[in-house]
N, C-alpha and C positions, 0 to 999 in steps of 0.2 A: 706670455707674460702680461701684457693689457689685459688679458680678460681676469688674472688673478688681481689687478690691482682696478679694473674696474669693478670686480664682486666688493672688492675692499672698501673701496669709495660709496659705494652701495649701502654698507652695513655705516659705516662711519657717519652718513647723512641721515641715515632712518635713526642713530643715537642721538644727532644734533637737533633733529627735530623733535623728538621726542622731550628730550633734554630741555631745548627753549619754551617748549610749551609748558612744560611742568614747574619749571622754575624761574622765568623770565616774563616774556609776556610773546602772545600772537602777534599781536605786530613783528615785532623782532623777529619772529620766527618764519614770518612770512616774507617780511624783505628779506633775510639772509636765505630760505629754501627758494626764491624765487633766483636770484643773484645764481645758487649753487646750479640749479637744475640749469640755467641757462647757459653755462659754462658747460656741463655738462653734455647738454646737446650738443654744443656746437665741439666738440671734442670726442662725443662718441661717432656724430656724423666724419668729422673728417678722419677717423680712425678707420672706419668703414669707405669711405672714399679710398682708402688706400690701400686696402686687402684686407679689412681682419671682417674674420668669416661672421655670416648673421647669426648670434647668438640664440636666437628665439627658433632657428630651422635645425630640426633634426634631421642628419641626414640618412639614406640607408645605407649600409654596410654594401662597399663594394662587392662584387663576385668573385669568389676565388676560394680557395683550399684552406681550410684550417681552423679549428674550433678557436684558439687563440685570437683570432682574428676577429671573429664575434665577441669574443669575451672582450675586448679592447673596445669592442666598438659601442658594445653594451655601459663598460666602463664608464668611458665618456658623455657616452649619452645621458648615466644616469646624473653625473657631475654636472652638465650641463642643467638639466631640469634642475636641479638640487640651487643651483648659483641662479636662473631665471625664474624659477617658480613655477609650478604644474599648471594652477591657473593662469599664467602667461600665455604659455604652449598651448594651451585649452584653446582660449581665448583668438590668439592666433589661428592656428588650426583653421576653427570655426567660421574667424570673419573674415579669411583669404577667399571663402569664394561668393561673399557676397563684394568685393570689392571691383573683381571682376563683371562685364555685361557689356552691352551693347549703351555707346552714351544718352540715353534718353533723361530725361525731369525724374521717372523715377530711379533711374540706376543712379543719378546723380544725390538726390534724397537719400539714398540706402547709403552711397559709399559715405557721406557726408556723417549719418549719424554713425555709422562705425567707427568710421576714424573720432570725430567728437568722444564718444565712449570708452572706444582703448586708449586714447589721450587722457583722456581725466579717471579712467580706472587704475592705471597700468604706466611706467616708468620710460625711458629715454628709448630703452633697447628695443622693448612694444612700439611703444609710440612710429620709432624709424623703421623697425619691421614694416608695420602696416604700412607707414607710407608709400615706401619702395613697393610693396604687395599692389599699392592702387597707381604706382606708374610713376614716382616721380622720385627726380635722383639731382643731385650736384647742388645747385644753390636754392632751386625751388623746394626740394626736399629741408633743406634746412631752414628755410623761412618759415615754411609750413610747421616744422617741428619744435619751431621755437614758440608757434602757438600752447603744445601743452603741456608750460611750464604754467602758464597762466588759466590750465584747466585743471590739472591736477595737486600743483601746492595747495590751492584754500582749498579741495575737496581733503586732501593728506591731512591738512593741520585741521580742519574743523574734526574730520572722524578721528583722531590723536585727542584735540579738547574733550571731543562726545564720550569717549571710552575711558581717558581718567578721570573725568566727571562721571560717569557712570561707575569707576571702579571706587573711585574715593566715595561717591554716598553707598555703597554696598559696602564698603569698612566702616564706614559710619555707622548704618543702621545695625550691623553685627557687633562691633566694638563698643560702639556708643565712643564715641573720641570727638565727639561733635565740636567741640574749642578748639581740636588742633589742627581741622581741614580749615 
């Protein structure tokens, strides 16, 4: 049930944002998505603290007897991707094994810009994936992850500005409605 009402809360904040920016102002937009995601982390973290399974891991289908059983499994899995996004999993996937290494200056550099990058590309669920993937759990994990609400709102709300600014002068120059953007 969390995960249907966190996809929910998901879609409800990608409308508010969208929403503020188009018809309010960025500032606005920007303390209230900063406020929300922050809340947010700290509620999907202790949600995962408490057993709800990592959203961003697909798992494989147990061993066992019966075509049913894959189809269920396939199911899910596609629901899953379908509520985190292909790019997430991608994304994930991908930078799980540079998080891993031996602790030197440059494993330290590598995990640093990963994490930096799925933090400001990619949402709460990303974000604490990777965390956990590079080692850390209970209050440092939520410290850390409360970093990238502060990395990824202004990258969300400037590329939300960039695209209905980009969408509105492409109505423009085809409409000609120039007075009423």
């Amino acid at each position: 049930m969390f995960v249907v009402g966190w996809e929910v809360q998901s879609q409800i904040s990608t409308l508010v944002l969208v929403t503020l920016v188009a018809f309010v102002s960025i500032w606005l937009a920007l303390a209230t998505m900063f406020v929300w995601s922050l809340i947010a982390t700290v509620a999907y973290c202790y949600a995962r603290e408490k057993g709800l399974p990592d959203l961003v891991t697909l798992q494989r289908p147990k061993a066992g007897n019966g075509a049913s059983k894959y189809l269920r499994h396939a199911a899910g899995s596609a629901v899953k991707v379908w509520f985190i996004g292909l790019h997430n999993l991608v994304f994930a996937r991908l930078a799980s094994g540079a998080l891993n290494g031996l602790p030197c200056r440059s494993t330290r550099c590598r995990r640093l810009a990963v994490l930096g990058l799925g933090m400001t590309l990619f949402g709460v669920t990303t974000a604490e994936h990777l965390l956990r993937r590079a080692g850390f759990s209970g209050n440092a994990l939520v410290r850390r992850g409360l970093v990238g609400p502060f990395l990824n709102v202004p990258y969300r709300i400037f590329l939300s500005a960039a695209v209905m600014h980009g969408v509105l002068k492409l109505v423009d120059s085809v409409c000609g409605l120039g007075s009423c953007f």
